[in-house]
Each structure stands twice: as structure tokens, then as C-alpha cells.
N, C-alpha and C positions, 0 to 999 in steps of 0.2 A: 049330242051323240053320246050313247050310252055302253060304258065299254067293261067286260068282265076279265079284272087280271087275275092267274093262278099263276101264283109262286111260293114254294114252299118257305123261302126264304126272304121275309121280309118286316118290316118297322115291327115294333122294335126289338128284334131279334139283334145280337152284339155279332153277328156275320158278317163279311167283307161282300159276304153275294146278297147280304142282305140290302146293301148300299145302292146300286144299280135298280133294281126293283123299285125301290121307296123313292128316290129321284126322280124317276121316271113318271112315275104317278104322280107324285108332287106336283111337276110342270105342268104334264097334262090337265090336273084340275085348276091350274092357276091359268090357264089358256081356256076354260073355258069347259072342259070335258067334265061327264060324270063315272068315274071310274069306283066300280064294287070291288075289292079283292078279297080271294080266298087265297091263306097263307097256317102257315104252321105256328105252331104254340110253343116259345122258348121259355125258359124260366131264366136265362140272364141276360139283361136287357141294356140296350144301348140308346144313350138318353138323347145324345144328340136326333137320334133317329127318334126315338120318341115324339121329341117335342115336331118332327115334320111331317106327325101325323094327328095333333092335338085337337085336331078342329075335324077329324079326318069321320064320313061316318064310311056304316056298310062295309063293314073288314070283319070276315067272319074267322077267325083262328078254330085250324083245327091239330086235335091231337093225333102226334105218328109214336112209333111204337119206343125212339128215341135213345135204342142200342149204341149207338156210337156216344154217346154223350154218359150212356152208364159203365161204359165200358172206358172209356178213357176219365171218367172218377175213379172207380175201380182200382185202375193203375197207379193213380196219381195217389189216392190211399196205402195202397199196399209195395208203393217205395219208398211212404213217410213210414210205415209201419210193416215193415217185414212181416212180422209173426202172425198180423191179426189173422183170428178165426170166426167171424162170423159168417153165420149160414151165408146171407147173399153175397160175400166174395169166395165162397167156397164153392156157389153156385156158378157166380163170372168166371171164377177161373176152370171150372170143369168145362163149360160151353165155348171159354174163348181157345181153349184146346182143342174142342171137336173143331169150331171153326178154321180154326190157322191149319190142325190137319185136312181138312178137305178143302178150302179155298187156298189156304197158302197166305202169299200178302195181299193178295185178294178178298182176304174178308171186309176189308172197311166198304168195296163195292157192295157185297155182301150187304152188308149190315146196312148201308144207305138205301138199299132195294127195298127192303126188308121195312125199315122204316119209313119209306115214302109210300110204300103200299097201304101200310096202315094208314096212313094221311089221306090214301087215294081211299078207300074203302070208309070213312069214316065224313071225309068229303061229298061220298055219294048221297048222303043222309039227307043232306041241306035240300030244306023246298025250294028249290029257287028255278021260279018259271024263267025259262032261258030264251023265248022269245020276247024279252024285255032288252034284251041286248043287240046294238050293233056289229059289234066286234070282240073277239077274244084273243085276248094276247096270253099265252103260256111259256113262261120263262125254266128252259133248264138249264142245270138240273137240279134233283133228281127226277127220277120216271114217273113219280107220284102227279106231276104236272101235267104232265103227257094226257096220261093217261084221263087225269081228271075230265081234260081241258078235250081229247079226244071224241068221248062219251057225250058231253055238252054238242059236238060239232055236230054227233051223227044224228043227238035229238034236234037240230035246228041247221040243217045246210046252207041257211042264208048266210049265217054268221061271215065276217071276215077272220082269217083263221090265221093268228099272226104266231110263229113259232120264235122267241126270243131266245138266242141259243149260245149260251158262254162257255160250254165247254164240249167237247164231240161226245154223242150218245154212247159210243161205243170204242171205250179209249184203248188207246195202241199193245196196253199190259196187260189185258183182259185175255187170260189165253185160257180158261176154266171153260168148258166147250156147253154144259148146261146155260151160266151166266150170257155166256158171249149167242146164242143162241136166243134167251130169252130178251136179248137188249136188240140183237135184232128184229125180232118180230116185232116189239114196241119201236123200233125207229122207219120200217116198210108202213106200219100202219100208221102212223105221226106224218108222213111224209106225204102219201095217200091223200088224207083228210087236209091237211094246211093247205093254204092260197098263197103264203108268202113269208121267206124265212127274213128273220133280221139277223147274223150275227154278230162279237164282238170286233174280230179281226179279218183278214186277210187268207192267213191259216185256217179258219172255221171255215172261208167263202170257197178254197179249195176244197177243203174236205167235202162238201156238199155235191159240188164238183164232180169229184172223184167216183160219188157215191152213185152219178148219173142222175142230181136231183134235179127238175124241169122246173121248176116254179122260181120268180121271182125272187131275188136274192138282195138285200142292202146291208151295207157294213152299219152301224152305229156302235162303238166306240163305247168302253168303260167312260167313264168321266169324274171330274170334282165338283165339289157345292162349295162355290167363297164362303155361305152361308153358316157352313161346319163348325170357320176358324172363330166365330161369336163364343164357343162352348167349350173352349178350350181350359183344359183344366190346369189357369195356372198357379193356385194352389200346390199340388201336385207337384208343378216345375220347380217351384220355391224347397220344397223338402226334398225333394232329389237330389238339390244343389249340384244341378251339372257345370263342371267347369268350363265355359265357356269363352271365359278369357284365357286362361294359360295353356288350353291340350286343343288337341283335332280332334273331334267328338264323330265316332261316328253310331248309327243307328239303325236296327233291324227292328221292324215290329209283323208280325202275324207268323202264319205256321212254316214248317218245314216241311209236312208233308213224309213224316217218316224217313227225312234224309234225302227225300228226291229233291228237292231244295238243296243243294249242295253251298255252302257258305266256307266252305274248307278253304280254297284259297286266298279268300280273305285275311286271312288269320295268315296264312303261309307267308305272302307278299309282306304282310308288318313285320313279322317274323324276320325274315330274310332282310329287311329295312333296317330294323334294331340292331341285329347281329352285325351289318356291313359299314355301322358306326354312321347311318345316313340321318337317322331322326330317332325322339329320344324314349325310353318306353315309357317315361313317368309324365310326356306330351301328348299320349295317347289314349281314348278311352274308346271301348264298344260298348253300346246297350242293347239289351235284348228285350222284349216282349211281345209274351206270345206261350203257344202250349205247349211248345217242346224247347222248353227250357234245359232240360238233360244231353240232347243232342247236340244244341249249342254249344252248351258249358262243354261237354266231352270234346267236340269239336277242337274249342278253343285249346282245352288241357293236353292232345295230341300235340298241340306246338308248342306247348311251355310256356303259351299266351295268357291261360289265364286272366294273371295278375290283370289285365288293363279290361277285362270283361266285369259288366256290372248288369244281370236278369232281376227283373221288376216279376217274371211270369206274367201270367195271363191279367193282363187288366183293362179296364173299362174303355171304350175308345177314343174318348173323351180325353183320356190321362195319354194315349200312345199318344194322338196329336200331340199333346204336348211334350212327351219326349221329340217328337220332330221337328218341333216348331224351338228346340230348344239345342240342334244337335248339327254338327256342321254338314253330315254327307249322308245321305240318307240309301241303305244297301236294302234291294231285294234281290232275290233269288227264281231262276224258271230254267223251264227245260225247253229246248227244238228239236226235232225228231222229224225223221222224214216221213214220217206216219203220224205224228203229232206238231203241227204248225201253227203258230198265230196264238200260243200260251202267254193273253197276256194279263197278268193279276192285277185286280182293281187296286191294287195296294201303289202300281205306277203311276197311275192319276190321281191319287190321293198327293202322293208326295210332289207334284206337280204344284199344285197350290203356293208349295214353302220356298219356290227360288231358288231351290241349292241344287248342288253336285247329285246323280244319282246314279250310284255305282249298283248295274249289271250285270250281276255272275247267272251265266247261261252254259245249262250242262248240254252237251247233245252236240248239233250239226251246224254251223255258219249260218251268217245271213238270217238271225232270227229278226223277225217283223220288229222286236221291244230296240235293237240298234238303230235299224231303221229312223224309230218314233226318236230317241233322243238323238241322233245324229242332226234329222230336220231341226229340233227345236237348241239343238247344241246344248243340251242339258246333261253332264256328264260323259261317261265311259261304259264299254258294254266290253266283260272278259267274258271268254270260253275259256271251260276248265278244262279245255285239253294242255292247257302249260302251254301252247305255242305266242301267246301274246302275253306272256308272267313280267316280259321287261318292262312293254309299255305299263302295263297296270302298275307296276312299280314305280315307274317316271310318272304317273299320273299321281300318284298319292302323294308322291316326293313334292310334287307341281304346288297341292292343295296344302301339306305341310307346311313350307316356304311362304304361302302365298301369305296362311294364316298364323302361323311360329315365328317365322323369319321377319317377313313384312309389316307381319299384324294389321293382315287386310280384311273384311269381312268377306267370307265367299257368297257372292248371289250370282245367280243364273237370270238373264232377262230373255224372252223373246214374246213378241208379240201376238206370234203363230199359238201360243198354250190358251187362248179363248176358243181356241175350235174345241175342244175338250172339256167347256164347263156344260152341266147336266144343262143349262137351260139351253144353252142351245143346240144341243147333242138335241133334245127331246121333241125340238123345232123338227126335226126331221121326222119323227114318229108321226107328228102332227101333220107334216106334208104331206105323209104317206096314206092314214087316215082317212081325210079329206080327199086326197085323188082315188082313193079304190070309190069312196061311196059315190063321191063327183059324178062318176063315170058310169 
């Protein structure tokens, strides 16, 4: 069976959406499949992902227009360097002006349109006779995918038109009425054309739902690759010298999302912990990495916390694993929304692999699907930053201090239930899926 994947994001791009895509394919061809993919062109690359595509042929990388990536240089330049004047940050910064004025905090939508269009437009190029194919799997986002993977469906009907869908086409913040308008019409016409969606969660399968979509619907799950922990950079782990005998270590790696990621009470709860004479601050360490290292640190400096924070920035994914693989409690960050459900970052199934505690902070409305997940597998704690559960989360850190200060116990998490979550057998399902459409 010969299958054609479009996803913007994939091996060896150093993206977290890049991780799902390449796994996917991975299995598939290791079961037997001949899968082509068309993906976009990164220049900073993640080796782990490299190497699981080394043997990999028919991945044709194409160039998008790659705004968001010049623009967040840009910044990161021009807050090492105030003053500087050269033309092309005189240029960013005139354009990311027009933009913030007309979109608002809406331009990163913006600029991802922007830039998958070029990838779609540039994608259209490639000869590729499309009845060579069984099926086509199109993973978003961005629309660049859609769209690609659309055009292909309408040259060839036969195709099986599988929509792999991580995040909702048309998200809850989108209130710019052009943008939300144009993401409409690309999601009536994606929906139209596909045979069958896959999403990641629960939340996605509602939204579909909601949307009055008729076709064929299955959950498949982010996941982890044991595989990964082969590549682990523990070089890295040695020159960090995390202390891992004397403090509770804990760890944040990937983005923040401009603060929608809220990690504030984090910081608060240790805060409140130190001051109430419960645990000690010189027992205590946070790491950070990732690209909004500013936000963090500011974050932390709001409480006077500081001192126990320690940001690496943005580095190779190779080096985060091993911040995790080296840190006692592994923290990410999501939002729940009664119009946004089932946000759940592949960043949760990564930290899965490493056994430990994974502490939950969820901005937004109860009952997010990510408590759910670790509740089954009894893998940590999930806080809402509404402050009404500030105490347990406090008794919980207090729990893991003691466990690991007082006790000097190693903290692991076991359940048995976290092999439903590794990509090969997560992709076992792809495969079922597959096999019964053409079967039939």
C-alpha cells in the first residue's frame, strides 16, 4: 500500500509537532507500508528525529515563507541588542507594527497562514502523479496541509482522505473576521473532500462534532518512542551538573505560547512553601528550556523566585530530554476552554517515557481531558489556575519534597496502562484503519 503524507512539520525539523508526524511514518514503514512525504524545510534540526529518518527515501522538503521564525530572531536579536540598526530589523520591526496593528495578538495566526501558503504554493510545483497513491494522510496544522493534500484529493477521488488533526482549524481566539472567514472556507472544503478524520484527543472529537461533521471519526493519541531515550544527551547532563541528590528538581521544556501557557503558579505555591518555613529554597531548583525564556524568568522574578530558576533557552531536543531524564518532576503547561477542549501537547507523552511526577497547570474550565490522562495512569497532579485547589498543589509538592529531601526516596511513577501511548502501537491503529477502508 502506497501512502502520500503532507505535513508541514516534520523529521528533522526540532518541532514538538514535528514528533507525531515522523513516528507515525516511522511504524508505518516498519509494518510494511510505502509512505512519500511532503514536509517543510527547517534549518534547525533535531537529531534524534534525523536519525528516524536515515534510511527514509521520497521526502521531498519544501520552502514556506518562514515569518514566524524571522520574526522571533528578530526579537531575540534586538533584546540582546537594543540599539542595533540594521536595514532588515528596521524592516521587522516597521512590518511587525503593521501587523500587531491589524491583527493584534493574532498575527502569529497571521504569519503561520502566510507561511504555509507559501509551502502550499510552492508544493504545487512537484510532479507527482497522484494516482500512484492509495491514500493520503494530511496532518494539521498549518492550512498549508489542507490545502495541499485538498488539491491532490480533487485530482484523484479514489484516494482515501485521512484528515490528521492536532489542533482545531479554527481556534477559539480567532476573532479578526477576514482570518476567521478565510479558515472557514479552508475547513467546509477539507471536510467536504476527506473520508475520515483522526484526531489527537476527545476535545478535537467534540469539536468535529459540534461542527456537524458526518464522516468517520477515531481518537489516536500523541505518543512516545522508547527509542528517543538511546540519544540522550548525557554529555550535556554532566555540564549542567544538576543536583539531583540534595534539591527537588523540577523541569519545564518547550514554549509558552506568549504566556498562554501560564506557569505562574508554580512559582507561587514554592513561594508560599519557602515563606510558611515548609521546604527549603536552597532544596529547590527549576529548569527551563525553550523560547520564551523572558517570560519564564519574568514570571519567576514576579515572586522573588528567581534565585532557584536556572534557563538553558532554546536547545536541541536531545539536550531537553536530558534535562528530564535528569530532573525530579516534570511541569507542563495547557489551556481548557469550553470552545477549546482536548489541548493536549505532545510534550505529555514525551515526559511519560521518564516515570516521574507530572505536574499539570491548566488555565481555563475543569475537567480538562490532560487530568483525566494522568489520573488513569496515577502519574502526578493536574492544578487549575483558578487558586481554588492552591492547597492541594501545595500538599502535593510538600508530598514529593518529603518524599525526596526528608526520605531520600527516588520518585518514580509505574503503571502498566503508559504502553497504550507508545507510537508503535498508537500507529497499530493507523494501520487498522488502512487495511479496513481498502479491505472493504
Amino acid at each position: 500500500m502506497r501512502i502520500l503524507f503532507i505535513s508541514y512539520y516534520f523529521a528533522p525539523a526540532n518541532a514538538v509537532a514535528a514528533v507525531r508526524t515522523t513516528k507515525i511514518v516511522k511504524y508505518l514503514e516498519k509494518n510494511g507500508f510505502t509512505v512519500d512525504v511532503i514536509c517543510g524545510n527547517f534549518p534547525v534540526v533535531d537529531d534524534i528525529l534525523k536519525n528516524d529518518i536515515k534510511n527514509k527515501k521520497n521526502i521531498f522538503y519544501i520552502e514556506g515563507f518562514r515569518f514566524i521564525e524571522r520574526l522571533r530572531k528578530y526579537k531575540r536579536e534586538t533584546s540582546e541588542k537594543s540599539q542595533t540598526k540594521s536595514w532588515k530589523n528596521i524592516v521587522f520591526r516597521v512590518f511587525d507594527k503593521i501587523v500587531v496593528k491589524i491583527f493584534g495578538l493574532e498575527k502569529y495566526i497571521f504569519a503561520e497562514i502566510l507561511n504555509s501558503y507559501f509551502f502550499y504554493l510552492n508544493a504545487k510545483k512537484l510532479k507527482i502523479d497522484i494516482n500512484q497513491y492509495d491514500s493520503i494522510i494530511s496532518s494539521f496544522g498549518p492550512i498549508g496541509s489542507l490545502l495541499l493534500a485538498n488539491s491532490y484529493k480533487k485530482k484523484n477521488p479514489k484516494l482515501f482522505y485521512i484528515l490528521d488533526l492536532r489542533d482545531p482549524v479554527i481556534p477559539e481566539y480567532i476573532n479578526y473576521k477576514i482570518l476567521k472567514f478565510f479558515l472557514k472556507k479552508i475547513e467546509k472544503n477539507t471536510f467536504d473532500l476527506l473520508d475520515h478524520a483522526v484526531v489527537v484527543s476527545e476535545g478535537l472529537k467534540e469539536y468535529l462534532i459540534n461542527k456537524n461533521f458526518e464522516k468517520d471519526i477515531s481518537i489516536i493519541t500523541n505518543g512516545y518512542d522508547l527509542e528517543d531515550l538511546f540519544f540522550i544527551d548525557t554529555e550535556f547532563l554532566r555540564e549542567v551538573k544538576i543536583d539531583s541528590e540534595n534539591k527537588l528538581t523540577f523541569c519545564y521544556t518547550g514554549n509558552l505560547y506568549e504566556g498562554r501557557r501560564d506557569i505562574s503558579k508554580l512559582f507561587l505555591a514554592l513561594k508560599e512553601l519557602i515563606d510558611e518555613g515548609k521546604i527549603q529554597e536552597d532544596k529547590i531548583s527549576v529548569y527551563y528550556a525553550g523560547k520564551d525564556e523572558n517570560i519564564f524568568l519574568n514570571t519567576a522574578k514576579s515572586d522573588n523566585i528567581e534565585s532557584i530558576v536556572k534557563s538553558y533557552g532554546f536547545i536541541p531536543r536531545k539536550k531537553a530530554l536530558a534535562l528530564q531524564s535528569g530532573s525530579d518532576v516534570l511541569v507542563l503547561a495547557t489551556w481548557n476552554t469550553n470552545k477549546e477542549k482536548g489541548v493536549l501537547t505532545g510534550k505529555l507523552f514525551e515526559y511519560m517515557m521518564f516515570k516521574k511526577p507530572i505536574l499539570a497547570l491548566v488555565t481555563g474550565e475543569k475537567n480538562a481531558e490532560i487530568e483525566n490522562i494522568l489520573k488513569d495512569l496515577n502519574f502526578g497532579f493536574t492544578f487549575y489556575n483558578d487558586y481554588s485547589n492552591i492547597n492541594d498543589f501545595k500538599n502535593y509538592i510538600l508530598f514529593l519534597y518529603h518524599e525526596k529531601i526528608i526520605n531520600n526516596k527516588k520518585i518514580i511513577e509505574e503503571s502498566e496502562k503508559v504502553s497504550k501511548y507508545d507510537f508503535q502501537n498508537l500507529t497499530q491503529k493507523y494501520i487498522d484503519l488502512l487495511k479496513s477502508y481498502h479491505e472493504n
